[in-house]
Structure formats: structure tokens, C-alpha cells
N, C-alpha and C positions, 0 to 999 in steps of 0.2 A: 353765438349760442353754445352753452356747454355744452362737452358731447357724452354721453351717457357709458361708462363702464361695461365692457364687452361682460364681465361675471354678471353684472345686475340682467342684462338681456338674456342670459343662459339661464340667470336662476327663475327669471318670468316665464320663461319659454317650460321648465318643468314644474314650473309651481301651474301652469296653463295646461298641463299633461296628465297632472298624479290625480290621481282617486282625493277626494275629502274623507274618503269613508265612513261615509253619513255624519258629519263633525261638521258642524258651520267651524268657519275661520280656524281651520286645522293647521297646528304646529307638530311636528314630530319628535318624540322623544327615544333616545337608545337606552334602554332600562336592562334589567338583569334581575333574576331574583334569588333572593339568600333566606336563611332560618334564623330566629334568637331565639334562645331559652325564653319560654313565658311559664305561668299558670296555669294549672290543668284547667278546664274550661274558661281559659279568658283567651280568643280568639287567637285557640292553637289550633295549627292546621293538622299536626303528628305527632305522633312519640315514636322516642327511641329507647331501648335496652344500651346504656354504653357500659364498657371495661371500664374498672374502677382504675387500672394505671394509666392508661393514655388514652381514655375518650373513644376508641373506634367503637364505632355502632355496629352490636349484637345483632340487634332485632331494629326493622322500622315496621312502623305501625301500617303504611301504606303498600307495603312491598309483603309481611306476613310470607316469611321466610325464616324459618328456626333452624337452618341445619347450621349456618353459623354461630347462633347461641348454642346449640346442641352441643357441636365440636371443643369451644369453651367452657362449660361445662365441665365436659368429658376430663378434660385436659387440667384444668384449675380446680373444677369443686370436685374430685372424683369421692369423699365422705357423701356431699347431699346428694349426689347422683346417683351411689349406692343405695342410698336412706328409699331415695323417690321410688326409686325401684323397686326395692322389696316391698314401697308400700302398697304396687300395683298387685291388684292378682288376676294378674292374665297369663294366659299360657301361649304368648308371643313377646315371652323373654329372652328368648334364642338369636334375634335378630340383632342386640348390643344396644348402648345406650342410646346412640344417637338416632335410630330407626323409629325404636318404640318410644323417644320422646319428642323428634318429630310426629310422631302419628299419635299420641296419646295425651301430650300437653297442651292445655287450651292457655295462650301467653296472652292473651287481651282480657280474660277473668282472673286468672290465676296469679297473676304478676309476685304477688304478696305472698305467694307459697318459695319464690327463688330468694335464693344466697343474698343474705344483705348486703354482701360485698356490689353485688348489682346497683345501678342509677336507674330508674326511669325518668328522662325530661321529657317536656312537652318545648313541642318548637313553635312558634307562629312564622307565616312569608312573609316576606317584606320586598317590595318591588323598590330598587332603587335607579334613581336617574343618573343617567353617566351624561346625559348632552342632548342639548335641544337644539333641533335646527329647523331651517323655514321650509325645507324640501324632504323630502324623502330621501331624492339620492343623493344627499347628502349626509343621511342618517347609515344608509347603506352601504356607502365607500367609507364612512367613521367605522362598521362594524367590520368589515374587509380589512382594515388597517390594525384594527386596537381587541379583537375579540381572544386575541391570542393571550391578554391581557386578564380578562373576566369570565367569571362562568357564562355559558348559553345569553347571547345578547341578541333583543330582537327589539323592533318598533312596534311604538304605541302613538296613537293619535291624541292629543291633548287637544282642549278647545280653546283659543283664546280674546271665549267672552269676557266683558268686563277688563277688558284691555283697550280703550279705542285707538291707542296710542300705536299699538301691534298692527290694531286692525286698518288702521291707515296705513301704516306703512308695509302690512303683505297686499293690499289692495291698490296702493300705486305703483308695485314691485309687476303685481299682476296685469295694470293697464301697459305696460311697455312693450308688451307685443301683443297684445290686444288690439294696440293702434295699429301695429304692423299688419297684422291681417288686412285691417278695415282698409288700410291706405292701397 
């Protein structure tokens, strides 16, 4: 009689252990997630304000944070930062540019009032798969090993209906200590 691979018995024993996490025939994936430029309303998640010479983002649309764009400004357009400010008439000009245009510039309406040197992109997520495995701690010990690698990696449960081919083969992975109990 063959005798069955000490890994195959380890990987039954925690495929007999892990959570499904409400997933019939649960496989796990290590995913990570990134931005591409899209379309303003075509399933973007954010925008950003970037510097017209090397792309660092001024402003993000989720975070809504101008002292960054402010100081830019300040630093780069100081003609329109001037211009904007005379145009204000408030008598909290005393405080310098970057105070009263944090506190005074609405950057989600006004966009089209800044320096055309300015970009607004729109970004969409995209989750992508780095590796798919039949257990968890396996997806776990790949993150411990390779995350040094990728942005923030975490597990995701995939289902693998419409797989019967999977699904026999993590279901006789799963009888090999199944037996071992019942024996």
C-alpha cells in the first residue's frame, strides 16, 4: 500500500481546522491592493492634486488635507497665491497664506480656480492576487516571508465553485484525517 506524504496529512489536518468563512469550498488568496488612473466617474475610488514635475500627491480626496497643497503653493505659485488672496476680503489676513487657505479654500469645489500647472487624477482600486493556496497557513507564512515585497498583504477567501476538479481534490485532502479521527 502507498503510503501517503507526511505535507498532505499536515495540510488535512489544517484544512480540518481553518474557518471557511462562510465560503463553501474555500481557497485562499494573498491579494494586495494598488490605484490606476481612471475616468472621473468611471469607478474611481479618489482623486488626487499631483505636482506637475514629479507626481507627489498634493491633496488626496479621502484624506482632505491642504496644508500640503498650501505649502506648495506658497513655495511654487506665490503670483496666484497672492492674486487669491487679495481676492479674499477677510480680515484674517494676518495669519499668512497657508493658514487662511487651509481654512478658507473649499479643494473639492474649487479645483478649477488652481494654477493650471496643477493635475487632478482620478484613481480606481484594484485588488491584485499574488498566490493562491489550499490553506490559510499557508497563505500566512507566504505573507511573513514575501510582504516585505508588496504593499499591505492580507487574505481573501475565494470560492472554488464550478471547479469539481478542485473540489475533489481539497475534499479527499480533507478525508485523510478525517479517517484518522474516526479510526
Amino acid at each position: 500500500m502507498e503510503q501517503i506524504p507526511a505535507f498532505l496529512i499536515e495540510m488535512s489536518k489544517q484544512m480540518n481546522e481553518q474557518g471557511n468563512r462562510m465560503t463553501a469550498d474555500p481557497i485562499f488568496q494573498v491579494r494586495y491592493k494598488h490605484y490606476l488612473v481612471t475616468a472621473e466617474g468611471y469607478n474611481d475610488h479618489h482623486w488626487e492634486i499631483i505636482e506637475p514635475d514629479d507626481g507627489h500627491t498634493l491633496y488626496h480626496s479621502e484624506v482632505c488635507d491642504k496644508q500640503r497643497l498650501a505649502e506648495w503653493l506658497g513655495d511654487n505659485e506665490a503670483e496666484w497665491s497672492e492674486s487669491w488672496l487679495e481676492s479674499l476680503e477677510s480680515d484674517d489676513l494676518a495669519s499668512g497664506f497657508i493658514d487662511v487657505f487651509c481654512d478658507n479654500f473649499d479643494v473639492e469645489n474649487d479645483f478649477d480656480e488652481l494654477p493650471d500647472s496643477l493635475m487632478k487624477i482620478h484613481l480606481q482600486e484594484v485588488e491584485e492576487v499574488i498566490k493562491t493556496c489550499l490553506t490559510e497557513a499557508d497563505a500566512r507564512a507566504f505573507i511573513a516571508r514575501k510582504q516585505h515585497d508588496y504593499p499591505k498583504l492580507y487574505t481573501y477567501v475565494e470560492s472554488m465553485v464550478y471547479c469539481p476538479q478542485m473540489i475533489e481534490l481539497r475534499n479527499w485532502i480533507l478525508s485523510l484525517t478525517k479517517a484518522e479521527v474516526a479510526a
